[in-house]
C-alpha positions as CSV (number, residue, x, y, z in Angstrom):
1,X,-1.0,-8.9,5.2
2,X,-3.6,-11.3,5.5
3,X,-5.5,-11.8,8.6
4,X,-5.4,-15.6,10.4
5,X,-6.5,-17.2,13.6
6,X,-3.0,-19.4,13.5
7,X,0.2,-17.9,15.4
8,X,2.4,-18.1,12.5
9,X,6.0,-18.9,13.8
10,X,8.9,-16.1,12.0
11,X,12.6,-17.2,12.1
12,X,14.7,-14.0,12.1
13,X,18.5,-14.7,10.9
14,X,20.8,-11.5,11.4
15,X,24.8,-11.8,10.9
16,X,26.0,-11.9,14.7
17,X,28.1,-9.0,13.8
18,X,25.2,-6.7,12.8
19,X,23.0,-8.0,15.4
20,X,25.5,-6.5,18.0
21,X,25.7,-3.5,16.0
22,X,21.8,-3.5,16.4
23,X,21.7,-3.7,20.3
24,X,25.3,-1.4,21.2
25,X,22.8,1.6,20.1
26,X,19.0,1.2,20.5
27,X,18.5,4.8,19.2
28,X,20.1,4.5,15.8
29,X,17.6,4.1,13.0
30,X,19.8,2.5,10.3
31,X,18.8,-0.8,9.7
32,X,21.2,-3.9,9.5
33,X,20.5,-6.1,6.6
34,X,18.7,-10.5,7.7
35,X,16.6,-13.0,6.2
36,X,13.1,-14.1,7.2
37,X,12.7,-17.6,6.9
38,X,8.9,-18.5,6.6
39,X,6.7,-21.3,4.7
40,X,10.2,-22.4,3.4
41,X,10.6,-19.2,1.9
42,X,13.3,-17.0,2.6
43,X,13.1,-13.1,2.4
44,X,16.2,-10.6,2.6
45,X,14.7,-7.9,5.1
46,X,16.4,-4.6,6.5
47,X,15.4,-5.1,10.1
48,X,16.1,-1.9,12.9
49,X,14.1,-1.3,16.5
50,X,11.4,0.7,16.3
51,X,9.1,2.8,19.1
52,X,10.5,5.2,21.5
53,X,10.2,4.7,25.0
54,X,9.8,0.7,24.3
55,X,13.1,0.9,23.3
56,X,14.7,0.4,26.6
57,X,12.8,-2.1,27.4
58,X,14.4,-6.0,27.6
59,X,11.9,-7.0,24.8
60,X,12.4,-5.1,21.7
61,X,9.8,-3.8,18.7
62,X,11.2,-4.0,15.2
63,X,10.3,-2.6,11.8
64,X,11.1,-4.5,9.0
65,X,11.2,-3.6,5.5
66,X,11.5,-6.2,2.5
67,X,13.6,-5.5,-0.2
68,X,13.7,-9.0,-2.1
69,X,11.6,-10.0,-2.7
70,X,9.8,-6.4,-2.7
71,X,6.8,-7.9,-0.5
72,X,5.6,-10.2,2.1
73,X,1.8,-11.5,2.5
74,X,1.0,-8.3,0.3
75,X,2.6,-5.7,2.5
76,X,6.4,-4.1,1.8
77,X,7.2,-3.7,5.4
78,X,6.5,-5.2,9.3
79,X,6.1,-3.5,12.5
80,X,6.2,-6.3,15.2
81,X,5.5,-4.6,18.3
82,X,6.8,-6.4,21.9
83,X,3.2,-5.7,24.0
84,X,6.0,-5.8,26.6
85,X,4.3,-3.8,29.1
86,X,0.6,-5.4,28.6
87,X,0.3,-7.9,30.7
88,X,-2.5,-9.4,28.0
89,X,-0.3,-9.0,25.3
90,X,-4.0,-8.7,23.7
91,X,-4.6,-4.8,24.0
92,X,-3.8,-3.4,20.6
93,X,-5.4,-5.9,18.9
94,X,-8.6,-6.1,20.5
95,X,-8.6,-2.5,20.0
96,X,-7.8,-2.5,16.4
97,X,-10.6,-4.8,15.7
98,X,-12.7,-2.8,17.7
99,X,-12.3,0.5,15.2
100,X,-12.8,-2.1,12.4
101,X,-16.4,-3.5,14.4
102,X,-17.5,-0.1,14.5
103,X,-16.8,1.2,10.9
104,X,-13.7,3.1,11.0
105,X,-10.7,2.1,8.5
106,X,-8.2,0.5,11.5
107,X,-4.9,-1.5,10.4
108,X,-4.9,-5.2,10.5
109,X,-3.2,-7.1,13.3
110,X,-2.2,-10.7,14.1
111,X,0.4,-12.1,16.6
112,X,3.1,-14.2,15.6
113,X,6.4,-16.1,17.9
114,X,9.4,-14.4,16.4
115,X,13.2,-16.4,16.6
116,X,16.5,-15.2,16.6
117,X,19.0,-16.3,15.1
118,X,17.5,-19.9,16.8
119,X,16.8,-18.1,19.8
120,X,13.4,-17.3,20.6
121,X,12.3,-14.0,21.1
122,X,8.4,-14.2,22.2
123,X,5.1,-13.3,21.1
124,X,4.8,-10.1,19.2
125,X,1.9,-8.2,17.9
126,X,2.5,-7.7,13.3
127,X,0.9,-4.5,12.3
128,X,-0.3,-3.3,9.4
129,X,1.5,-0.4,7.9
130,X,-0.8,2.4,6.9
131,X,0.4,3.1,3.4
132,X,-0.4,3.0,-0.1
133,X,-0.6,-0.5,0.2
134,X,-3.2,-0.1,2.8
135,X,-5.5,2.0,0.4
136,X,-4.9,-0.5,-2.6
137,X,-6.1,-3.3,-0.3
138,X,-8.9,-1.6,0.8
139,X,-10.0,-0.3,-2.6
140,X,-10.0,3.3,-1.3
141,X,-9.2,6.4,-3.4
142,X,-5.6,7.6,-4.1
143,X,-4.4,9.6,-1.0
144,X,-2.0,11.2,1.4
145,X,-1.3,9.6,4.6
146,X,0.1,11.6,7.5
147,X,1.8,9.8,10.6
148,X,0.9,11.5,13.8
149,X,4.2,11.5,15.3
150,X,4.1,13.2,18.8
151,X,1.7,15.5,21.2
152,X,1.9,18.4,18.6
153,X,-0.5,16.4,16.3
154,X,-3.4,17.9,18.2
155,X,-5.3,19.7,15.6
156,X,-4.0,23.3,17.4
157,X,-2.1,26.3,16.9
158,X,-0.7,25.4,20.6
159,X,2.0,23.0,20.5
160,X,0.3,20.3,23.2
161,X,4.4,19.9,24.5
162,X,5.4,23.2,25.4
163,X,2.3,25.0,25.2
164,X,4.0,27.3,22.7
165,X,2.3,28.5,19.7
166,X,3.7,26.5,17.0
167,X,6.3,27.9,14.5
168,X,4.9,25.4,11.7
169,X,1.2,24.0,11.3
170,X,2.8,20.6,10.2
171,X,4.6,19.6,13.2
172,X,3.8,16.6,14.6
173,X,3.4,15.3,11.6
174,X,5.3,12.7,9.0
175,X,4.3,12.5,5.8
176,X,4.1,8.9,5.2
177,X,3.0,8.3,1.3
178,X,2.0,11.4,-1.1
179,X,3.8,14.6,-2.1
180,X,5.3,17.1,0.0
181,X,2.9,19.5,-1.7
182,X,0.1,17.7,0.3
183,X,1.7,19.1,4.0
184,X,-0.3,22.7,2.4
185,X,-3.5,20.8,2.6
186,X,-2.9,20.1,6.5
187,X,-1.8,23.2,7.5
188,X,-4.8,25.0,6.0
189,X,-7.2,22.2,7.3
190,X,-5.7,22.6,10.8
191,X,-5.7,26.6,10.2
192,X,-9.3,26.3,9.4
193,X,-10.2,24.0,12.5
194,X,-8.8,26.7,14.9
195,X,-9.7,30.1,13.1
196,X,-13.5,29.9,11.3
197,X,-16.3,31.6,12.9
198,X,-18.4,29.5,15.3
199,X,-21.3,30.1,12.3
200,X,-18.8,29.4,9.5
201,X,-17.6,25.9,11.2
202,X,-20.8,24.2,10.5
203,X,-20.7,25.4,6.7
204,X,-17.2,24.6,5.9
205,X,-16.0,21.3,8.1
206,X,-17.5,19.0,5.8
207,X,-15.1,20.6,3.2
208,X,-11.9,19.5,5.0
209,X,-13.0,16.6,7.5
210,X,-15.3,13.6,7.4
211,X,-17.5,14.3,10.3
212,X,-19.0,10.7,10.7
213,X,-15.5,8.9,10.5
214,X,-14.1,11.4,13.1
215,X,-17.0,11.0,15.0
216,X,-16.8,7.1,14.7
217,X,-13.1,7.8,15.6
218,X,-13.5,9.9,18.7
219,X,-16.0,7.4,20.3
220,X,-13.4,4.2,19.2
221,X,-10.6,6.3,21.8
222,X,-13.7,7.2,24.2
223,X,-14.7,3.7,24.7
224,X,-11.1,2.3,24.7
225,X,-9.7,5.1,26.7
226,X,-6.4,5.4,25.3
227,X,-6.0,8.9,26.4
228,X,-2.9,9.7,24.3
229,X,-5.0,8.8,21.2
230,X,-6.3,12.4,21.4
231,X,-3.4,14.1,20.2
232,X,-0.8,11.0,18.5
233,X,-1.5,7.5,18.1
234,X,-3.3,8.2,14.6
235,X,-2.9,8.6,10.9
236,X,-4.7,10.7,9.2
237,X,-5.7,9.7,5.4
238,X,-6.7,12.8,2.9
239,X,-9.2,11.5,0.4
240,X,-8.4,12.8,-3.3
241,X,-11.7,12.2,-4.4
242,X,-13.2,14.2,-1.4
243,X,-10.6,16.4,-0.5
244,X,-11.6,15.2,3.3
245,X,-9.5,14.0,6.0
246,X,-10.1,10.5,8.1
247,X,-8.5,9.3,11.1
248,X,-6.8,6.1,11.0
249,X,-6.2,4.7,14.8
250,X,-2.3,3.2,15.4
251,X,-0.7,2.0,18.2
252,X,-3.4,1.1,21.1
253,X,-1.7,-0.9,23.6
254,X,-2.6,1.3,26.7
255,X,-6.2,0.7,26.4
256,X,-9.3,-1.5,28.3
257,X,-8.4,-0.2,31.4
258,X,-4.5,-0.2,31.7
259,X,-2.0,2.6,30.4
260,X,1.0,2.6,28.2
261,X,3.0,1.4,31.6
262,X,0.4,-1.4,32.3
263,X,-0.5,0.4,35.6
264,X,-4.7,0.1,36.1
265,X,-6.3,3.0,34.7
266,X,-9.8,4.0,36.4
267,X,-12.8,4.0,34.7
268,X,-13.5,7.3,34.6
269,X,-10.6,8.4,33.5
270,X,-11.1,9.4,30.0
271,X,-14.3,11.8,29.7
272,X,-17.4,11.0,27.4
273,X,-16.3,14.1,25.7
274,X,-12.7,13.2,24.9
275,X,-10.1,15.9,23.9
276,X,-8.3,18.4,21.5
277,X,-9.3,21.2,19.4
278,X,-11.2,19.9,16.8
279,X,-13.5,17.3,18.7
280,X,-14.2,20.4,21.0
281,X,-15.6,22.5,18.0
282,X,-17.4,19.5,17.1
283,X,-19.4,19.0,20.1
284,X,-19.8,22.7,20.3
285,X,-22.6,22.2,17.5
286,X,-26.1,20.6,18.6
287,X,-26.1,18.9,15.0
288,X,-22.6,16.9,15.2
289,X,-22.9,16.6,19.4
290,X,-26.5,14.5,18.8
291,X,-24.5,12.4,16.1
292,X,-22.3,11.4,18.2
293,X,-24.6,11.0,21.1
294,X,-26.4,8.3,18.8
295,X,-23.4,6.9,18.2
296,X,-21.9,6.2,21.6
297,X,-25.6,4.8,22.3
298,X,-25.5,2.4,19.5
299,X,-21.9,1.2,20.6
300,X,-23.1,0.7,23.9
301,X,-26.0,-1.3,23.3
302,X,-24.2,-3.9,20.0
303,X,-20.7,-3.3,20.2
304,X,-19.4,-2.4,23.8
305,X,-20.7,-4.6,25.6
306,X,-19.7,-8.1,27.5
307,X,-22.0,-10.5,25.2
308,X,-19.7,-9.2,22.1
309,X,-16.3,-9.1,23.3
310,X,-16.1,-12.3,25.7
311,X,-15.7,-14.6,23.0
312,X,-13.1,-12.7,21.2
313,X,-11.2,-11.9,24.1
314,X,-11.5,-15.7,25.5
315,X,-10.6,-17.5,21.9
316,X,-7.2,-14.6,21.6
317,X,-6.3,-15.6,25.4
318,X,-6.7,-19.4,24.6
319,X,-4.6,-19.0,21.1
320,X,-2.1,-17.3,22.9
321,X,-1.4,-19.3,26.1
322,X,0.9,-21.9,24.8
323,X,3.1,-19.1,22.9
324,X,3.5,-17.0,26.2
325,X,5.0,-19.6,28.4
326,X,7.6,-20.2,25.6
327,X,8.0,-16.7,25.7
328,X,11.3,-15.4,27.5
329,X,10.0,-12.1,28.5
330,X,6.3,-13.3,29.5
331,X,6.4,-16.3,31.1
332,X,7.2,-15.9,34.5
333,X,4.1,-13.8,34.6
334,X,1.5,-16.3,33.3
335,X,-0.8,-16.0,36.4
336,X,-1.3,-12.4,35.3
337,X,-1.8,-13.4,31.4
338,X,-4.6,-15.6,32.4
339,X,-6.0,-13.5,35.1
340,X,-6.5,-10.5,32.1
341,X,-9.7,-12.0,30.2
342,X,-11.3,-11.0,33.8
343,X,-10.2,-7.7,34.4
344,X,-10.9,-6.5,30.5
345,X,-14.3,-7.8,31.3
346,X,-15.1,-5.8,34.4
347,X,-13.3,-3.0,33.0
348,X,-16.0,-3.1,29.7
349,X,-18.9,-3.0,32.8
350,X,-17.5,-0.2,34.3
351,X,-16.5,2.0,31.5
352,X,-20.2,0.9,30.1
353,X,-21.7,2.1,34.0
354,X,-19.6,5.4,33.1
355,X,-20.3,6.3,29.7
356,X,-24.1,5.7,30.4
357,X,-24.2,7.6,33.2
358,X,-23.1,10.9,31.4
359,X,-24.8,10.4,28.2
360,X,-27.1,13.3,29.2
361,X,-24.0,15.5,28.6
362,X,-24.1,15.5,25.3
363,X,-27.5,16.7,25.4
């Protein structure tokens, strides 16, 4: 997928038949067969809703997959995610390109106005799928790619749902691209996270994980505060060459100071700290809790900070305006749209106040 500054406009065509099929049962994951028409080019697509929650919603996510031909703008498949319930419709992006500012490997996003069937649909957020694809572009080593499916992704022998110990070391977990030989490599990473001797941690971590990506990783959700990002809302890449594992963020529309509902979330919500097993071993060591002390420091003072993300949050607003009020689900709330830009700004001041305020933690 290549990245632009235009809102590329994506006519949808699905037989009425299948569409109906599509919408009499939001849960079923078989796809129905359309055609994407785009730069007088037409592409036969399987097409099907994606998300779970978001699926009741009035506005719709979809996952599309290309079959001929096999690929579109360099990628074999589409997630075009609704923002329905970000009033911004900016969130996961500026997030994503966040994660990219500061170093860490973070999918490429760009929004587009989808049509169906000649009606239109709205603004949607296209994603990059993390896949093989991903790695090629990127020129990284052959690997496995893990989807972090649901709260049991939380590096623990406790499930994070039921609070259970877990019957297999794998769950929360899809294997995305790789063999199924590969789920033995997570389970004995995530056994080793919960089970080596405080002394031992420090010797052997860099054998499984790579400690500055994690750490990069950990202060991307910190500074964000997407507090689901913890335990889901991640893929997690093993390197062949290394044998390491790197965290790859996904889905981050419930960040800059509003949660996965779009209801405010406070400042402080999110602790400097963050959460789950493996971050709390981390920390536990003086060596790894100064890295990423330095770290959130460095972000503060280049990265996190008003001067850097105005214009990027100003230029997306302004880009986007004229596609939300033809937008069907979005544009009866324009006053909100264009009163966003403000609040993501204050909440960057406040979250900065915060995290500045309890660097001493980490001491």
């Amino acid at each position: 997928m290549t990245q632009s500054d235009e809102i590329l406009t994506y006519n949808l065509f699905i037989n009425p038949k299948d569409l109906q099929d599509l919408r009499s049962d939001i849960w079923c994951d078989d796809p129905v067969r359309g055609v994407l028409n785009f730069n007088k080019k037409k592409y036969d697509i399987d097409i099907v809703y994606r998300g779970a929650h978001t699926r009741k919603l009035k506005k719709k996510s979809y996952h599309i997959n290309f079959y001929k031909p096999k690929f579109f703008m360099g990628s074999k498949e589409l997630h075009l995610n609704a923002e329905f319930r970000d009033p911004s419709i900016m969130r996961n992006k500026l997030s994503l390109d966040f994660f990219s500012d500061i170093g860490v490997l973070s999918p490429k996003s760009q929004h587009v106005f989808v049509n169906i069937n000649g009606k239109q649909e709205g603004v949607y957020l296209q994603l990059e799928s993390v896949d093989e694809r991903f790695l090629q572009k990127r020129s990284c080593p052959e690997g496995t790619i893990f989807y972090a499916v649901d709260g049991d992704a939380n590096f623990s022998l406790v499930s994070d749902l039921d609070k259970e110990v877990k019957k297999s070391l794998s769950l929360g977990y899809e294997l995305k691209y790789g063999s199924n030989e590969a789920m033995g490599y997570l389970e004995n990473f995530i056994y080793k996270v919960n089970t080596l001797s405080h002394d031992d941690f420090e010797k052997e971590i860099d054998t499984f994980l790579n400690v500055p990506n994690y750490l990069k990783w950990l202060a991307g959700v910190v500074f964000t505060q997407n507090y689901d990002g913890f335990v889901h809302n991640y893929a997690l890449y093993r390197n062949n060459q290394t044998g390491q594992f790197e965290v790859i963020p996904w889905d981050y529309d419930g960040t800059w100071g509003r949660d996965v509902n779009g209801k405010i979330m406070e400042s402080n919500y999110v602790r400097i700290e963050g959460f789950n097993t493996l971050t709390a071993r981390l920390l536990a060591k003086p060596v790894y809790r100064m890295q990423y002390r330095d770290l959130v420091k460095s972000i503060l003072n280049n990265k996190f900070t008003v001067e850097n993300m105005q214009p990027k949050i100003e230029k997306l607003h302004h880009q986007l305006r004229p596609f939300v009020l033809k937008d069907p689900y979005k544009k009866e709330d324009i006053n909100q749209f264009d009163m966003e830009p403000e609040f993501i700004l204050q909440f960057i001041n406040k979250r900065r106040s915060y995290i500045y305020d309890r660097l001493d933690k980490l001491l």
